[in-house]
N, C-alpha and C positions, 0 to 999 in steps of 0.2 A: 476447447476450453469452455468450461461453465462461464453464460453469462452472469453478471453480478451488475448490481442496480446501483445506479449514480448514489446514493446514499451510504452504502458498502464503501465503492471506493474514495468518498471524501473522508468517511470515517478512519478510514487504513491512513491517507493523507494525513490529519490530522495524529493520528498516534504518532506517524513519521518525524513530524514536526516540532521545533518546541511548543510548551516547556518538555512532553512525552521523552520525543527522541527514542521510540521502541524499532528497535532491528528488525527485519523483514521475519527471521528467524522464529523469536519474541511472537509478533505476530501472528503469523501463521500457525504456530502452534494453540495461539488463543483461538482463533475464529476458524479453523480447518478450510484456510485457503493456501496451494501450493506455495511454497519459498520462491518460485521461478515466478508465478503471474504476479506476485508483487515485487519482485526485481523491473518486471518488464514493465507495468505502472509506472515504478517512480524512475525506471528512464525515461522513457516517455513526459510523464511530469518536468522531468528535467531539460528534456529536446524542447518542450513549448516554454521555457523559463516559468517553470512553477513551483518549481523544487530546488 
């Protein structure tokens, strides 16, 4: 897996998030990062209550 820089993944957080609320999908297709490394973020997000 390509690393990606703590500013990357708050920014993906933050679309996740309200008011955004952008699908992993959505996403990924904007910023050409896999569907799966952002499934695997925001579980993890979710394992530490972040999400």
């Amino acid at each position: 897996m390509r690393p990606y820089s703590e500013a990357v993944k708050a920014d993906v957080r933050r679309r996740m998030g309200p008011p955004h609320c952008q699908s992993c999908t959505e996403i990924a297709q904007e910023l050409g990062i896999h569907e799966i490394t952002l499934y695997k973020w925001r579980r993890a997000w979710r394992l530490q209550g972040q999400g």
